[in-house]
N, C-alpha and C positions, 0 to 999 in steps of 0.2 A: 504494500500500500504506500503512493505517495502521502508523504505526513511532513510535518514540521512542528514540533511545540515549543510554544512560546512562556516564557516564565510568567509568574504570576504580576511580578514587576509592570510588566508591560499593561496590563488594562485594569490594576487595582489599587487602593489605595496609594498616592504617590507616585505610580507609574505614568508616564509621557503620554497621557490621553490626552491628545486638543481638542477643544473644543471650538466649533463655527464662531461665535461672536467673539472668544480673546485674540482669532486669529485676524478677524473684522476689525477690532481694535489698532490692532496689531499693524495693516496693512491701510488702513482709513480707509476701507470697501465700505457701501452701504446695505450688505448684505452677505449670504454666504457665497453670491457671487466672485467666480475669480479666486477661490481659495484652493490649496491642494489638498482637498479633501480625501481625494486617494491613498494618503500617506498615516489614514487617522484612524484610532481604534476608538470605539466607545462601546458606553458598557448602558443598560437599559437604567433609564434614569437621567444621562447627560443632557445637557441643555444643549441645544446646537443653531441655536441664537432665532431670530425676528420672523417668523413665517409669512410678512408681508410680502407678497409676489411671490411666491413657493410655495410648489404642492408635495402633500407630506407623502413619498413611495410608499415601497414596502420596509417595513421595522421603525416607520418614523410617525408619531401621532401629533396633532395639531392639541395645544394646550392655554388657553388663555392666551391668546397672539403665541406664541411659542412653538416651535418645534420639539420635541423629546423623542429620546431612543427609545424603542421599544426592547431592541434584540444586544446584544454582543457583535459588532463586525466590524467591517472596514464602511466609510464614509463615504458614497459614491452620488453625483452628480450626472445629471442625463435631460438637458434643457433647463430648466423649471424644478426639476422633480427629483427632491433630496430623497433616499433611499439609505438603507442597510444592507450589506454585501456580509451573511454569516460567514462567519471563519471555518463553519464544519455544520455539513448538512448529514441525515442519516435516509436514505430511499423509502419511500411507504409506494407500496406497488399498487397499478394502479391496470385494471383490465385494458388487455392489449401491447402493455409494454413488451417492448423487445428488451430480457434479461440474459445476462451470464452467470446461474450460478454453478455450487460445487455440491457436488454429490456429497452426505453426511449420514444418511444410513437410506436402510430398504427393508424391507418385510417382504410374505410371497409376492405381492402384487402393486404395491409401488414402492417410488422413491420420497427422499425426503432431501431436499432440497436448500442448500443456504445460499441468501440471495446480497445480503447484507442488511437484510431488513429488522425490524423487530422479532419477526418472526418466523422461522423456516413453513416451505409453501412445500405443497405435497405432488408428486408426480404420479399417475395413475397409471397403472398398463398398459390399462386401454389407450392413452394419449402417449405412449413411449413411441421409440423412434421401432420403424417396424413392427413385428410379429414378436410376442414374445409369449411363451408359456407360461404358466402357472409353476412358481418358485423357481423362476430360472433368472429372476430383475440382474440380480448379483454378474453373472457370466455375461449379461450385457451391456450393462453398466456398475462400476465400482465404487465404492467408499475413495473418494477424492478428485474422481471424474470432472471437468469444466465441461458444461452442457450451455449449447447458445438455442434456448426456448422462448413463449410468450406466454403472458400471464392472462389465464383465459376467465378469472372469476376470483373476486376477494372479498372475504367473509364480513362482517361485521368486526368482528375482532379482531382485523386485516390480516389475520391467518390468508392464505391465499393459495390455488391451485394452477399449475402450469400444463402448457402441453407442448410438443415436440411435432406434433403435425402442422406440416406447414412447410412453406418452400424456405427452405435456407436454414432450419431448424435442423439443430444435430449434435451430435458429442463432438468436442473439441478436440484435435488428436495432433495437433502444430502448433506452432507459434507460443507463444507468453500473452498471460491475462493480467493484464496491470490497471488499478482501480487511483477515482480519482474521485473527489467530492460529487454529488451530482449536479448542484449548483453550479460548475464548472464547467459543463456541457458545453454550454451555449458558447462559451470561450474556443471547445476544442471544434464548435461543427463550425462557428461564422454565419453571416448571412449568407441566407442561402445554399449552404453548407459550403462556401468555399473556402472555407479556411483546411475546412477535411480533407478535400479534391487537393489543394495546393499540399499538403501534410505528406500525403499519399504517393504524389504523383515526384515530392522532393526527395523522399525514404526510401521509394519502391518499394513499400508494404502495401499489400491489403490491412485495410484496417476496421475495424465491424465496432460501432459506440453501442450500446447497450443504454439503456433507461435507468438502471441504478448503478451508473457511475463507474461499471468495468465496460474496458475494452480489450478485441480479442484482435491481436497483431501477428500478421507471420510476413515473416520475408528473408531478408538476408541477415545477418546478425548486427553486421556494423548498421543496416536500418533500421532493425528492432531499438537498437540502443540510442541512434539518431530520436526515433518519437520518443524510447524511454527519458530521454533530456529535455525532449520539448514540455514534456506534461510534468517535472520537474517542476520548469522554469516558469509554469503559472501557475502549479501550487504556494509556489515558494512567492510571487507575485500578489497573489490573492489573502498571504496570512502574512508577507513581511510588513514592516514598517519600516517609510521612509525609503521605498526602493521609488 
């Protein structure tokens, strides 16, 4: 797993948390316009100055004229619209996702499934890849298997069920499965997914993004380890301070 942890220093008492208005201060802006908010952790509670002409995104609530953090993340700007960028998202599956998880155990007739989510999701026989017999799950797929399926139904409890039917659906048997926040998606596809096509086409991998934050990579080694640096270099982007 791409990771990076940050001391406690950094977003708690005493720690280098800026805030919008001392930075307003700071520069004579008349707003949180124009600041490098990018570079700014805050923690749910900070003031992040004047919401006049600013709309509050996601993790930021309007307060008596005020803007307030709702979440823990980085400071991110997008027109108008003050937002929070979490430092660490965790997948809650959602029907239809294209996932990769890893095989964690079986019984006769299915598997059991870890996806990263709260909760392992169940694989049924009947929805395995091919024919398979009754007590034979095991000789066709194993305890630590990477399988690229979709999530066909999730419970109330978001317990969740997958299936393997389907064009492109399969056990994983190349390449390396390397995970990345999922929040961070959006970073690896681009608009329009060209940031992917460009990724792909510069690596010479096939490269398959998954819905909860794995992706499944095969190609030459020095291009496996080319993307393995690139997804690196926006984890480490999306959780440092002051890059």
């Amino acid at each position: 797993m791409i990771e990076q942890i940050f001391p406690a220093s950094t977003v708690m008492n005493g720690g280098p948390v800026a805030r919008l208005d001392n930075m307003t201060k700071k520069n004579g802006a008349a707003g949180p316009q124009g600041n490098k908010r990018g570079n700014n952790l805050v923690v749910p509670g900070d003031d992040l100055g004047d919401s006049e002409g600013f709309e509050a995104g996601h993790g930021v609530l309007v307060m008596s004229g005020r803007l307030k953090a709702l979440k823990q993340g980085k400071l991110r700007e997008k027109g108008r619209s003050i937002s929070i960028e979490p430092l660490h998202t965790r997948y809650i599956p959602r029907p239809g996702d294209l996932v990769i998880g890893f095989i964690e155990g079986c019984t006769n007739n299915l598997w059991f499934i870890e996806l990263g989510a709260p909760f392992n999701a169940i694989l049924p026989m009947s929805l395995g890849p091919g024919k398979v017999d009754f007590g034979g799950t095991r000789s066709v797929m194993d305890i630590g298997d990477a399988v690229l399926c979709r999530v066909q139904e999730v419970e109330e409890t978001h317990s969740s069920v997958v299936t393997m039917k389907g064009m492109g659906l399969r056990k994983i048997r190349s390449g390396v499965v390397e995970e990345i926040d999922p929040h961070l998606l959006g970073r690896i596809i681009g608009k329009g997914g060209e940031s992917l096509r460009r990724m792909k086409a510069e690596t010479e991998c096939r490269i398959v993004v998954a819905d909860n934050g794995r992706m499944w990579i095969d190609g030459e080694l020095d291009g496996i380890l080319d993307v393995r640096n690139r997804l690196s270099e926006i984890s480490r982007d999306s959780r440092g301070v002051g890059n």
